[in-house]
VMD Tcl script that draws the C-alpha trace (Angstrom):
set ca {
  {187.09 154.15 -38.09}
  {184.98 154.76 -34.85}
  {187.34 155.09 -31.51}
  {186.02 152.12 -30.14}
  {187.06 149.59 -33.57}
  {190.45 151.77 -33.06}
  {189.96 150.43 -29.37}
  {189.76 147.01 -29.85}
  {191.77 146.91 -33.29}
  {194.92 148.01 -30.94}
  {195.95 144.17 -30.18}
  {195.32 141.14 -32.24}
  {192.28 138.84 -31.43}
  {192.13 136.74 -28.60}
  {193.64 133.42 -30.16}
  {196.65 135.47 -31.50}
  {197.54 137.01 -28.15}
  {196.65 134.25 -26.60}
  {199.71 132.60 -28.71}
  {202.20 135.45 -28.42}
  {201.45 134.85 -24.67}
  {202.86 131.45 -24.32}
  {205.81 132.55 -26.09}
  {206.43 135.40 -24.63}
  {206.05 133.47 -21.24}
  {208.61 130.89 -22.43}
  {211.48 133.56 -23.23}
  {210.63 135.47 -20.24}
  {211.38 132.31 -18.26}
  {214.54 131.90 -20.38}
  {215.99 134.96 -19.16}
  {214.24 134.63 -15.46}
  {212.10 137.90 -16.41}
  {209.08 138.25 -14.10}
  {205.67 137.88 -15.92}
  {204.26 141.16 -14.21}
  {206.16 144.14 -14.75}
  {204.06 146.69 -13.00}
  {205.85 149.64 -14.46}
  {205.24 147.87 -18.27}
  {201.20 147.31 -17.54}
  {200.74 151.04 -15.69}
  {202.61 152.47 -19.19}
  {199.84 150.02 -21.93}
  {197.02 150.85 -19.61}
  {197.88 154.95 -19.36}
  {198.42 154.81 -23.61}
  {194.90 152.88 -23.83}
  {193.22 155.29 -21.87}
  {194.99 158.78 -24.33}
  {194.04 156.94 -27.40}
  {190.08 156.12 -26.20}
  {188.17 158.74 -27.58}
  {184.62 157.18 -26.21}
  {182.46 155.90 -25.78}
  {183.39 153.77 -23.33}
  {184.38 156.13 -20.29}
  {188.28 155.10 -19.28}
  {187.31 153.09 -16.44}
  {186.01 150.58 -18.41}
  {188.94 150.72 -20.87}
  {191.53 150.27 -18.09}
  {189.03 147.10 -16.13}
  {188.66 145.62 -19.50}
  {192.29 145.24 -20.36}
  {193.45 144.55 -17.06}
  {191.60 141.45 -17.64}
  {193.17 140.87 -21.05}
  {196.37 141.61 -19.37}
  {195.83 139.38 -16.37}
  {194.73 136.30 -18.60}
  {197.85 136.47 -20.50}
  {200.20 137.29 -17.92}
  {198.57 133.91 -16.52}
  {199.42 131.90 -19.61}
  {203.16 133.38 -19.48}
  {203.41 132.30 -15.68}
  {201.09 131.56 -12.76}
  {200.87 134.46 -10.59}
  {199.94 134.08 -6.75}
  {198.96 136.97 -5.06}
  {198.35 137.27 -1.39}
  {195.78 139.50 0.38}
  {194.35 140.25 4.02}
  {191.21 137.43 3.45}
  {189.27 135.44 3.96}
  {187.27 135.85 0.52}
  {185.27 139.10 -0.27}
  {187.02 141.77 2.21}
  {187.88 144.99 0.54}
  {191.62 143.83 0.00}
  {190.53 140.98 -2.05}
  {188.47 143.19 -4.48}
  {191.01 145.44 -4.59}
  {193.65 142.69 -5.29}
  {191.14 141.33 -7.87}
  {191.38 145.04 -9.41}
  {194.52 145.02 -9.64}
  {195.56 141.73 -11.09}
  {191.99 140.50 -12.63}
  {190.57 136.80 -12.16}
  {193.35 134.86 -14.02}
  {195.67 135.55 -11.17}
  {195.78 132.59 -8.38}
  {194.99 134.31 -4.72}
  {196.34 133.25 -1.24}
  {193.81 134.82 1.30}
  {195.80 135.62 5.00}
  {195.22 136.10 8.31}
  {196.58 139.37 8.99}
  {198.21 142.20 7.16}
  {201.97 140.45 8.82}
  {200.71 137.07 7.10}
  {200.80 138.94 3.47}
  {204.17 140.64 3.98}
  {205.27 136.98 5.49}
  {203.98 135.55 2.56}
  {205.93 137.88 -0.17}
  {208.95 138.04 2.15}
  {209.04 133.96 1.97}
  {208.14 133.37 -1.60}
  {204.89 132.27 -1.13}
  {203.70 134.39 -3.09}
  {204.67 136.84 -5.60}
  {202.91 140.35 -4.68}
  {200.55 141.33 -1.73}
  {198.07 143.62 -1.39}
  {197.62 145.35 2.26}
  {195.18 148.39 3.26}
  {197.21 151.50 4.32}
  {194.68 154.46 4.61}
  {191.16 155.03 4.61}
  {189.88 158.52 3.79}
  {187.46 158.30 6.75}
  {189.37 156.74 9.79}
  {192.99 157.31 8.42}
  {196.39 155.15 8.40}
  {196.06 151.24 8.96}
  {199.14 151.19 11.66}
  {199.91 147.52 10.98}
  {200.99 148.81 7.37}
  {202.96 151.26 8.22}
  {204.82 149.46 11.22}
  {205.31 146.45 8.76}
  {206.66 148.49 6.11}
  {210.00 149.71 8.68}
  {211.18 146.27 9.24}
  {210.08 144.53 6.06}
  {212.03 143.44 2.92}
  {209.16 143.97 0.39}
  {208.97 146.79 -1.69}
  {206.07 148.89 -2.31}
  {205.37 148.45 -6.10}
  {202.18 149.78 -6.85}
  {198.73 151.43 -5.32}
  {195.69 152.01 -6.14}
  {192.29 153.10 -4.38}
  {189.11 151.78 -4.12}
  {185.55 153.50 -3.47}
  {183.97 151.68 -0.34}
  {180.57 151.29 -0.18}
  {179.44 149.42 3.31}
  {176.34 147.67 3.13}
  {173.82 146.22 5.84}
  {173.66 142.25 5.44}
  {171.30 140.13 7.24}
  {168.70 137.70 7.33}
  {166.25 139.42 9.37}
  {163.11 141.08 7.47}
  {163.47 144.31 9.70}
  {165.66 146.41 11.27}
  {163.97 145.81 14.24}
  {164.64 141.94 14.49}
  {168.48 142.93 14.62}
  {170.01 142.07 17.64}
  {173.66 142.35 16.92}
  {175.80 144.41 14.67}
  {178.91 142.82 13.82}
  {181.85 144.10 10.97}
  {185.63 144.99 11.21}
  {186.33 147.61 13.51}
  {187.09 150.48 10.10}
  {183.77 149.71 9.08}
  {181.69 150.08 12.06}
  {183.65 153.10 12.54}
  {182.77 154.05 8.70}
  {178.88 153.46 9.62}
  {179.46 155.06 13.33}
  {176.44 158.18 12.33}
  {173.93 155.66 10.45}
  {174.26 152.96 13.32}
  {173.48 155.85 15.85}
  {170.44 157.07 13.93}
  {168.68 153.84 12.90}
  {170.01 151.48 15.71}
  {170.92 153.03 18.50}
  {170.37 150.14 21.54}
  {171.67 147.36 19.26}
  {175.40 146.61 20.38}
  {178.64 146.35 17.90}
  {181.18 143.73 18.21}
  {184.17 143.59 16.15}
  {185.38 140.93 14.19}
  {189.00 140.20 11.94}
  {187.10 141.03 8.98}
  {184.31 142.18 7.15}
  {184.22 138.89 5.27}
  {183.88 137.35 8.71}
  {181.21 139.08 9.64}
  {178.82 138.27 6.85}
  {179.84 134.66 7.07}
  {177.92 134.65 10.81}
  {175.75 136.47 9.89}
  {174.14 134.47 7.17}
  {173.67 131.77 9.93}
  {171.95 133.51 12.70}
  {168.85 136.25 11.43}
  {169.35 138.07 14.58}
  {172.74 138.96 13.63}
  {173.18 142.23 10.93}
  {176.56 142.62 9.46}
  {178.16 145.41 7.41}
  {180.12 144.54 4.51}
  {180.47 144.60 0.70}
  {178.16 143.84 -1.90}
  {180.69 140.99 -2.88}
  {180.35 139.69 0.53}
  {176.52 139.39 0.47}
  {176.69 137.71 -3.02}
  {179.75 134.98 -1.91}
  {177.90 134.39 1.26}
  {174.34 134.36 0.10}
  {173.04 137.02 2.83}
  {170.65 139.58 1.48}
  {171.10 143.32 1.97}
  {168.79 144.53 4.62}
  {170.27 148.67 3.80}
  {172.42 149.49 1.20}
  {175.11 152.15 1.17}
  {174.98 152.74 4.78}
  {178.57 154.37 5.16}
  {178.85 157.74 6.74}
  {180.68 159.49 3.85}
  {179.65 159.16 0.75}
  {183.15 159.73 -0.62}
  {184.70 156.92 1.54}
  {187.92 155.33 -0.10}
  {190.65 153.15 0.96}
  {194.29 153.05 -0.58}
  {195.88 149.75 -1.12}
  {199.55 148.96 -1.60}
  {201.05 146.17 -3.78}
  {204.04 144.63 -2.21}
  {206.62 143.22 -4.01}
  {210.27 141.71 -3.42}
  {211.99 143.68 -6.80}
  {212.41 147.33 -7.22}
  {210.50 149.32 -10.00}
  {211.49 150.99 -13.31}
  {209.93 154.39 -13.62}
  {207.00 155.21 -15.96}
  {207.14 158.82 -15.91}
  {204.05 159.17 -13.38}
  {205.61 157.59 -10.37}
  {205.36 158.26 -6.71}
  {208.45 156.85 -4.28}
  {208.09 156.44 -0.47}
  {210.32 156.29 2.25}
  {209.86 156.79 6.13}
  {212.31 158.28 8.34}
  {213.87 158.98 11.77}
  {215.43 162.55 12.61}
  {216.67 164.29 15.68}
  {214.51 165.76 18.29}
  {215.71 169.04 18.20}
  {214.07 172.32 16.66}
  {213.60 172.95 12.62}
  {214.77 169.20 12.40}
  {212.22 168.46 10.37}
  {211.89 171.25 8.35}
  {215.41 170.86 7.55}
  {214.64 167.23 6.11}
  {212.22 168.27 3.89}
  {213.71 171.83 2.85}
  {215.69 169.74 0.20}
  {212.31 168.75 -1.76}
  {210.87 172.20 -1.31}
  {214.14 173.55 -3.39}
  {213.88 170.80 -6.05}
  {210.20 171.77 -6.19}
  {208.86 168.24 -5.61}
  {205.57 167.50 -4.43}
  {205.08 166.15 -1.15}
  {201.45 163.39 -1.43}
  {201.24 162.19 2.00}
  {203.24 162.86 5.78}
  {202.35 160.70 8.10}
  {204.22 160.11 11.87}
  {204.52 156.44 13.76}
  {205.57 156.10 17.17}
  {208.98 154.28 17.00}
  {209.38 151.03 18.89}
  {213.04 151.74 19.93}
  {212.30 154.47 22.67}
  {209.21 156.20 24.24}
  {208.33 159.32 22.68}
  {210.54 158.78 19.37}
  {208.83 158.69 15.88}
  {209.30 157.54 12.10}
  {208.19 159.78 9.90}
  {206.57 158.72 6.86}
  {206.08 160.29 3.37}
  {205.29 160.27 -0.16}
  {206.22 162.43 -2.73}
  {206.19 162.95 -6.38}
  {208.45 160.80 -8.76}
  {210.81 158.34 -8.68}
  {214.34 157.07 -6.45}
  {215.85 156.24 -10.19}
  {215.65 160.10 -11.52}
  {218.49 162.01 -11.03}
  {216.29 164.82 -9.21}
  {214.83 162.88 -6.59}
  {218.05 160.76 -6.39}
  {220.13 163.86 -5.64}
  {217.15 164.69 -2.85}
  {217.46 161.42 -1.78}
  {220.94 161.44 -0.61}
  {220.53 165.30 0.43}
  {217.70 163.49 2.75}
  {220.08 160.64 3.78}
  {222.59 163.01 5.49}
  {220.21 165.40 7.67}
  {218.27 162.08 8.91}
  {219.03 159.45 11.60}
  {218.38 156.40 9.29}
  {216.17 156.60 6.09}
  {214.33 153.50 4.47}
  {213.29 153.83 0.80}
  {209.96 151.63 1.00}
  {209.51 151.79 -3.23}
  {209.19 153.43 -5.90}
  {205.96 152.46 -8.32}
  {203.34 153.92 -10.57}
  {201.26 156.38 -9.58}
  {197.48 155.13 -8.94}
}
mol new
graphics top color blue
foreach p $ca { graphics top sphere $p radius 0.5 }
foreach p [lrange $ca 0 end-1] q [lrange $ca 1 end] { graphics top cylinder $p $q radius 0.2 }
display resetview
């Protein structure tokens, strides 16, 4: 048997788990189970990947059973998912990569609207931008996160690949450059070099921006692929971002907590005082325990000028009796401490 027939021979066929599905959903409903376990999906799609030998590389693997998953999880229960919209930003492809095309998508406003949305029921996860590997933290995340309700409950990244959208035939009929302000920021070296007299103006999204631009051919915008497809404007240039390794990290928020999977990442953010080895005196706990610090990351506070919340991720999960134990070690040598999740590792 060839790895790929072992591949696909893993699950019954498609009218089969199509079946188990619905009755799967029903019990799940019986016992008020929620149809997506995050930690259950991260631990099918990490076996899937260790048993596929090849061909097909693991991406493919994991995108085509996150479809599988997301059409049955849709028979068991709908699923909304909210995302910073409209249609076609980066958060909606990477909410689409996340929870595939069965899922049912609320596109909002702002990044406040998706935590308002999960916070309120409206829907049942949200997917918000917190870092890009070019122009850093997204600030609304992180200031949302302190005050917020939702858990974190998964992450995952996504390569971002800007492209130039208009209608004109030549870079020189461009007038404008429109796009959210990370992108233009993402494409600050290219825009210099190929149009340097053409002014920027920001707009709420990149989604936004290839709308317009689609109706005026003076107008260039600088957005996804996706976007140029859903809005029907060709690509003047492609891949026009500065670094070719440019990535953004996306949080799922959720309103329940968890279960480990045994890859797991938790975050929490912080407040200490302002006084001298403070802060290496928070951490010195995790350094003993030997556990791995992923991301530090400071906010001004909004109690008092001058005082900051400290965020961080690290290695593992709240539920572990390591981390646990570091946890409360934390708790003690801090002025308040927030546990924002703990969730699968991306």
């Amino acid at each position: 048997m060839t790895s790929t027939t072992k591949f696909f021979s893993f699950s019954p066929n498609a009218p089969q788990r199509a079946e188990a599905a619905l009755q799967i959903g029903d019990l799940k409903r019986r016992q008020d189970a929620p149809s997506y376990a995050p930690e259950r999906e991260a631990e099918i799609l990490r076996r899937l990947t260790a048993l596929n030998g090849g061909p097909l590389p693991a991406d493919t693997v994991v995108a085509v059973w996150r479809e599988i998953l997301s059409g049955c999880r849709a028979l068991e229960s709908p699923l909304t998912v909210a995302y910073l919209g409209p249609q076609a930003t980066f958060t909606h492809q990477a909410a689409l990569q996340q929870f595939g095309v069965a899922a049912g998508y609320r596109p909002a406003r702002s990044i406040g609207e998706v935590f308002d949305d999960v916070e309120r029921a409206r829907a049942g996860f949200g997917v918000v931008p917190v870092e890009n590997s070019t122009e850093g933290a997204v600030n609304m995340t992180l200031d949302r996160l302190t005050v917020s309700d939702a858990l974190i409950c998964g992450e995952l990244r996504l390569d971002i690949t800007q492209h130039l959208l208009s209608r004109a035939g030549e870079l020189s009929e461009v007038k404008r450059v429109i796009s959210h302000p990370q992108a233009l920021a993402q494409c600050r070296g290219w825009l210099a070099e190929h149009l340097p007299d053409v002014p920027t103006e920001e707009m709420l999204s990149t989604a936004a921006a290839a709308e317009l631009a689609g109706s005026d051919a003076t107008v260039a915008a600088i957005a996804s692929e996706l976007a140029a497809r859903l809005y029907g404007v060709p690509v003047l240039r492609a891949r026009i971002e500065d670094n070719p390794h440019n990535s953004t990290r996306f949080l799922v928020v959720g309103r329940r907590p968890i279960g480990p999977t045994g890859r797991d990442k938790t975050s929490l953010c912080f407040a200490m005082k302002n006084v001298p080895g403070a802060l290496y005196r928070i951490l010195e706990p995790l350094a003993r325990a030997r556990i791995n610090l992923t991301k530090i990351e400071s906010r001004p506070a909004k109690q008092g000028p001058w005082e900051y919340v400290i965020f961080v991720d690290l290695e593992g999960h709240r539920d572990t009796a390591e981390v646990a134990s570091v946890l409360r070690e934390i708790g003690e040598r801090t002025l308040f401490l927030k546990i924002l999740g703990s969730y699968p590792a991306a």
